[in-house]
C-alpha positions as CSV (number, residue, x, y, z in Angstrom):
1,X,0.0,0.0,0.0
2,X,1.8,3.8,-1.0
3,X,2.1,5.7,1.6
4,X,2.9,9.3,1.7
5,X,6.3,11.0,3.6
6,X,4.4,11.2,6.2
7,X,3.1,7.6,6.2
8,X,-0.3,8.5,5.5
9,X,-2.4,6.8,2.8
10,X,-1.2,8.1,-0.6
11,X,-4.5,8.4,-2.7
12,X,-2.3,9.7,-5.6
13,X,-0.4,7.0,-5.8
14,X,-2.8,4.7,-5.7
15,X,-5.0,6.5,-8.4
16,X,-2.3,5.8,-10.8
17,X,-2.6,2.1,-10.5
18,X,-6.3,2.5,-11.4
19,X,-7.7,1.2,-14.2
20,X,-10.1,3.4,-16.8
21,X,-11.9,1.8,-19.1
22,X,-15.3,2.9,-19.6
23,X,-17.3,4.3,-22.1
24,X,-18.0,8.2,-22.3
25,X,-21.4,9.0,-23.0
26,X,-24.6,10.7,-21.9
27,X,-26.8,8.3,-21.3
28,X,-28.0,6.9,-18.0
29,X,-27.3,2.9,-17.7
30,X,-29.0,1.9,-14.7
31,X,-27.8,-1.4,-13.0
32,X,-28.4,-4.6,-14.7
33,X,-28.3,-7.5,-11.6
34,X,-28.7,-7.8,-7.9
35,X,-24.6,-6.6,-7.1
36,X,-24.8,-3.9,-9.3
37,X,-28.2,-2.7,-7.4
38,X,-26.6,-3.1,-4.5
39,X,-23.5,-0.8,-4.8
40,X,-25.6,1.3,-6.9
41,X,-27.2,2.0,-3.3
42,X,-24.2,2.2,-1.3
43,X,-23.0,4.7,-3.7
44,X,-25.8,7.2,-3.8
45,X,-25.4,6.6,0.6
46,X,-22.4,8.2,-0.2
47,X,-22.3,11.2,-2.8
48,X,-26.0,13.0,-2.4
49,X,-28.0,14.7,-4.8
50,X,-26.0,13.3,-7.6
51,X,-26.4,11.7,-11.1
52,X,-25.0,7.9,-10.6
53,X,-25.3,5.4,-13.1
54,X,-22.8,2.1,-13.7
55,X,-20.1,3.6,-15.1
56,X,-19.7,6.6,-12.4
57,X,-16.3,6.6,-11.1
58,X,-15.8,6.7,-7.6
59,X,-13.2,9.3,-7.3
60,X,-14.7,11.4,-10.0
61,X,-18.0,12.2,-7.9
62,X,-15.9,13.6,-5.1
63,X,-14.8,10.4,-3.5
64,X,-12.0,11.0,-0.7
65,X,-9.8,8.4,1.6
66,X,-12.0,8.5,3.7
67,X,-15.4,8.0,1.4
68,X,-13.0,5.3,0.2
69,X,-12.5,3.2,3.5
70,X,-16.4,4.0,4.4
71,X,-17.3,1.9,0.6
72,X,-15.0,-1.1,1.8
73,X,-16.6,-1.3,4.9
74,X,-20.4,-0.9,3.4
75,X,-19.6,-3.6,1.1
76,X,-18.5,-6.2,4.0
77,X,-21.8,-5.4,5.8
78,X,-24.0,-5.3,2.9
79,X,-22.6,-7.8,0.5
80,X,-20.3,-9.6,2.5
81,X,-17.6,-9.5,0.6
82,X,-13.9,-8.2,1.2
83,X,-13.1,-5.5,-0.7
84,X,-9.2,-4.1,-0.6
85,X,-8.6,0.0,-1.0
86,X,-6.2,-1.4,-3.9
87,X,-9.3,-3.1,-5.4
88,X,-11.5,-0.4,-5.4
89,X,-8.7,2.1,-6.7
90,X,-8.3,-0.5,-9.8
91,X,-12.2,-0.9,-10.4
92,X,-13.9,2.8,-9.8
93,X,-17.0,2.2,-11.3
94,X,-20.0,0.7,-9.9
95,X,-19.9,-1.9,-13.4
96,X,-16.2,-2.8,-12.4
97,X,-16.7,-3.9,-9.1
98,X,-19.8,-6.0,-9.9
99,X,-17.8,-7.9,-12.1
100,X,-15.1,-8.4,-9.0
101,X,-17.2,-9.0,-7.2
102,X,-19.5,-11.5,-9.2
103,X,-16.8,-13.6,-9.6
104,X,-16.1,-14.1,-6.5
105,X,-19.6,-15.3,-5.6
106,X,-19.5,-17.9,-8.2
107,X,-16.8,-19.7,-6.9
108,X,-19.4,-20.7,-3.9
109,X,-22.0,-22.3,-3.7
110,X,-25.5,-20.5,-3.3
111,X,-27.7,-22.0,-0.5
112,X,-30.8,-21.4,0.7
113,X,-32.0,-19.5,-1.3
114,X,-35.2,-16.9,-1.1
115,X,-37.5,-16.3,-3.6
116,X,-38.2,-12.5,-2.4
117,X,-37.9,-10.5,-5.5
118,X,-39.4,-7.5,-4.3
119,X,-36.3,-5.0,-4.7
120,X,-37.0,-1.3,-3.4
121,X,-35.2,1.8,-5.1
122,X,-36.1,4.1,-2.4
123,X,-39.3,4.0,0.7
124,X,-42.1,6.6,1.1
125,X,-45.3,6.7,2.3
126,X,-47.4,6.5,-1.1
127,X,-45.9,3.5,-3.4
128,X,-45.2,2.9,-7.2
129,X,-45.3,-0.5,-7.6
130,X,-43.2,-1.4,-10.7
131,X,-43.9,-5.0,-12.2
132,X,-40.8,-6.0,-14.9
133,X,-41.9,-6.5,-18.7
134,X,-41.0,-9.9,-20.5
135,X,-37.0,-9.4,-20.0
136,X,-37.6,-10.5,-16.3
137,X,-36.0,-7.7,-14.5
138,X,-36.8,-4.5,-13.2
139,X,-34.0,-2.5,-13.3
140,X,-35.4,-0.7,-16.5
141,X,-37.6,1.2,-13.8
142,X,-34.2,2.9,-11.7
143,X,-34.1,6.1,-14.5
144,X,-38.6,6.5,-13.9
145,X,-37.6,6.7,-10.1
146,X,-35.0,9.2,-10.2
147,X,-37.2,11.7,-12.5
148,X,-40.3,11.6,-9.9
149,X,-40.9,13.3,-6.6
150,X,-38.1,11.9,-3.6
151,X,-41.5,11.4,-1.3
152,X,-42.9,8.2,-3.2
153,X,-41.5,5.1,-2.7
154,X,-40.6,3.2,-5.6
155,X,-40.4,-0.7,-5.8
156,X,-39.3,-3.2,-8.4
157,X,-40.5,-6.7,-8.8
158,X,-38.7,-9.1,-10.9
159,X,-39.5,-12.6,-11.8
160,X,-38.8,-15.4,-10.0
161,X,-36.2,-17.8,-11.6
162,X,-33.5,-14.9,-12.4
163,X,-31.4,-15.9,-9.4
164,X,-29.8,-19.7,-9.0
165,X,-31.6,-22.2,-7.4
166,X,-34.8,-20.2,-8.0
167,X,-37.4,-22.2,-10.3
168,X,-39.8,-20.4,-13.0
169,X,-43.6,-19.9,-12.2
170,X,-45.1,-21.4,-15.1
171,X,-48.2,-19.1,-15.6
172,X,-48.9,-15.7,-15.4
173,X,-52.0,-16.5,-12.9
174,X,-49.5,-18.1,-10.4
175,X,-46.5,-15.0,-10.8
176,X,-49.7,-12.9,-10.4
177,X,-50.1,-14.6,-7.0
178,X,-46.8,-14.6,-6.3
179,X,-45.7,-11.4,-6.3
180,X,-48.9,-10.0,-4.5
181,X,-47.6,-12.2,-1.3
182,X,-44.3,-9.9,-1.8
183,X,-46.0,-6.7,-1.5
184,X,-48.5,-7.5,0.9
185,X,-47.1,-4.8,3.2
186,X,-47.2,-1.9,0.7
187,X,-51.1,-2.7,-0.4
188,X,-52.4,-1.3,2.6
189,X,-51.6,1.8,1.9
190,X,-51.7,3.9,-1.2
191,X,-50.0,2.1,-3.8
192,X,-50.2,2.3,-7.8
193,X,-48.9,-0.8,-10.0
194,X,-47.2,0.1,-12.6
195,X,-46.6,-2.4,-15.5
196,X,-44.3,-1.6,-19.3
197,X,-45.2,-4.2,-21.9
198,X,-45.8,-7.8,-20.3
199,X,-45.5,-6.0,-16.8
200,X,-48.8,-3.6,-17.3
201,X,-50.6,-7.4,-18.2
202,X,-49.5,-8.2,-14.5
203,X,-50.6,-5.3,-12.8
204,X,-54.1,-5.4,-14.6
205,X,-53.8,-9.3,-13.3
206,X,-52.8,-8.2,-9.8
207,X,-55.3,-5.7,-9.3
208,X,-58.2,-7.8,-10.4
209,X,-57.0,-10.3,-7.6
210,X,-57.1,-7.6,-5.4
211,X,-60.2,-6.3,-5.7
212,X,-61.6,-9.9,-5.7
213,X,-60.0,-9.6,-2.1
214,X,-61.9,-6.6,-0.9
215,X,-59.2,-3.8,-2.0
216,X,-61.1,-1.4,-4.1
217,X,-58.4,1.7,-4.2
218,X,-55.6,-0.2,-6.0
219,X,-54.7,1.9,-9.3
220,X,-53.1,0.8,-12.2
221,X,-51.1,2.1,-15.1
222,X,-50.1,0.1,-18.0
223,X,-47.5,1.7,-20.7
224,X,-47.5,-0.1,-24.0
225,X,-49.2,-3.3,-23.3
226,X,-51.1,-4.9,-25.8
227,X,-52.8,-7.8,-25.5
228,X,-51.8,-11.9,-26.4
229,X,-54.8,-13.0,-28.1
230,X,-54.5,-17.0,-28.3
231,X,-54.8,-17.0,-32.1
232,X,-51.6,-14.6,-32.7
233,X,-49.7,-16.5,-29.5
234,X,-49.9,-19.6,-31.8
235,X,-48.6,-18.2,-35.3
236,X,-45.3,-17.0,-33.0
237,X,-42.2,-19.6,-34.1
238,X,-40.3,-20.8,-31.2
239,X,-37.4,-18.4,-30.1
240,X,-34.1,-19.9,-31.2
241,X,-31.1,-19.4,-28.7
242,X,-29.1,-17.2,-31.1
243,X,-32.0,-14.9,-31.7
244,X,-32.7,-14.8,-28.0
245,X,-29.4,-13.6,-27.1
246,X,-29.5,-10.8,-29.2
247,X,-32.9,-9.3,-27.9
248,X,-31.6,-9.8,-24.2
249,X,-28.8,-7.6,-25.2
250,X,-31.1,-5.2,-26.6
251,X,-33.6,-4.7,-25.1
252,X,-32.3,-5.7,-21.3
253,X,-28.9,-5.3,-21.2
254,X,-26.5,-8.0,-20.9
255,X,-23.6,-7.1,-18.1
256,X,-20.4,-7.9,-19.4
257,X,-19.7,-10.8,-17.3
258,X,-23.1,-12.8,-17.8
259,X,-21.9,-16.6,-18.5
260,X,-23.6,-19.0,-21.0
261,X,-25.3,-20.8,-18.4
262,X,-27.3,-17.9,-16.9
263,X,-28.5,-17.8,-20.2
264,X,-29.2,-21.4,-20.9
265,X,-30.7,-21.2,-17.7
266,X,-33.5,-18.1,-18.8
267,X,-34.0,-19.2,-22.2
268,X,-36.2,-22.4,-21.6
269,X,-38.7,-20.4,-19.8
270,X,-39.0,-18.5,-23.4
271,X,-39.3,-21.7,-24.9
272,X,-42.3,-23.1,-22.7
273,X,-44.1,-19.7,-22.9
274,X,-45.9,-19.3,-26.2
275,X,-47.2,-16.0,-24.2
276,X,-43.6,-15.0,-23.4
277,X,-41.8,-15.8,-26.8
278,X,-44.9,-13.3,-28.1
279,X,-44.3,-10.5,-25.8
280,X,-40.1,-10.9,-26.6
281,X,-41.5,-10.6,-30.1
């Protein structure tokens, strides 16, 4: 570790070991998996009221020594994983430490667990309730929740079979189901589901459910959803795998260190789901 004449800790120094190598561009590219969520919200703990995105650098937005040691120690508590100063001077951005950090956690083995895939952006008192559209995840919704007021809380939920050991719900009645049993805390109060392509099908699907259970003030709004009518579900040819990765990195974002069998993994549930292939379509 370089250390200054003094024998302090020589952020210099250790800056020029770092390595850059991201792309420069305007666009917002909101985290793509569970890790990248995850230091996405340690990061915004620690630099307020601004813009973050994957490829933020840590230093850039005003990161210090101490901000520095106050991320390694976050990570251990909130990820549990060890993180070196070193590391996170080699691997600024909130991207390049996912990928450190991913493959770490693939070396061992997952157990136990927890199909809970309610993930919350921020709380609040009144609740958008954002269901994911056929790519599974709900990460699409990050950039909607930093353009509205800081006062609502904003939720994700994503589909259940994304993470290992996780198995696919097979119909859209029983993921309809499901994921009212994860947000069975927020209906109580006032809440609106929010659905983008497959996901406003969801929330129409959830909010039918719920008013079949007595709740009447449940609101809805779907953005471009059309509806699978059976006839056009059946004219839709099977997805191939080729074609399949291609529209996951288009449309959802692949991170760059995905692995074949997270695909091969995801793409049978296309496969069974005549509904699914036509909403990827």
């Amino acid at each position: 570790m370089p250390l200054t004449v003094n024998g302090k800790f020589d952020l210099r120094a250790l800056e020029a070991m770092r390595v850059i190598d991201r792309p420069r561009n305007d666009k917002f590219i909101a985290p793509r998996n569970d890790i990248e969520m995850k230091l996405y919200t340690l990061f915004s703990q620690l630099f307020l009221n601004v813009t973050i995105d994957i490829h933020s650098h840590f230093f850039e937005l005003g990161g210090s020594s101490l901000d520095a040691l106050r991320l390694v120690n976050l990570v251990e508590k909130e990820i549990g994983q060890l993180l070196s100063l070193t590391e996170l001077i080699r691997y600024p951005t909130i991207e390049q430490l996912a990928v450190l950090l991913r493959t770490r956690t693939r070396g061992s083995q997952q157990q136990n667990v927890r199909a809970y895939n309610l993930m919350t952006f921020r709380d609040g008192k009144r609740h958008l309730i954002c269901i994911h559209p056929g790519g599974g995840t709900a990460y699409c919704y990050l950039k909607l929740a930093n353009a509205l007021n800081r006062d609502l809380g904003i939720h994700g939920i994503q589909a259940q079979g994304l993470k290992e050991g996780e198995s696919f719900l097979p119909i859209f009645d029983a993921m309809a189901d499901h994921y009212l049993t994860q947000i069975e805390h927020l209906i109580s109060q006032p809440h609106i589901l929010y659905g983008w392509s497959l996901g406003g099908l969801m929330a129409l699907l959830m909010a039918r459910k719920l008013q079949q259970r007595g709740f009447h003030h449940s609101k809805i709004i779907m953005f471009d959803t059309g509806y699978p009518y059976p006839e056009m579900v059946r004219c839709i040819p099977q997805m191939e795998l080729d074609e399949f990765k291609q529209k996951l990195c288009r449309f959802d974002g692949i991170f760059p260190d995905i692995h074949e069998d997270d695909i091969d993994r995801y793409h049978p549930l296309i496969q069974s789901s005549p509904s699914l292939t036509y909403w990827y379509n």
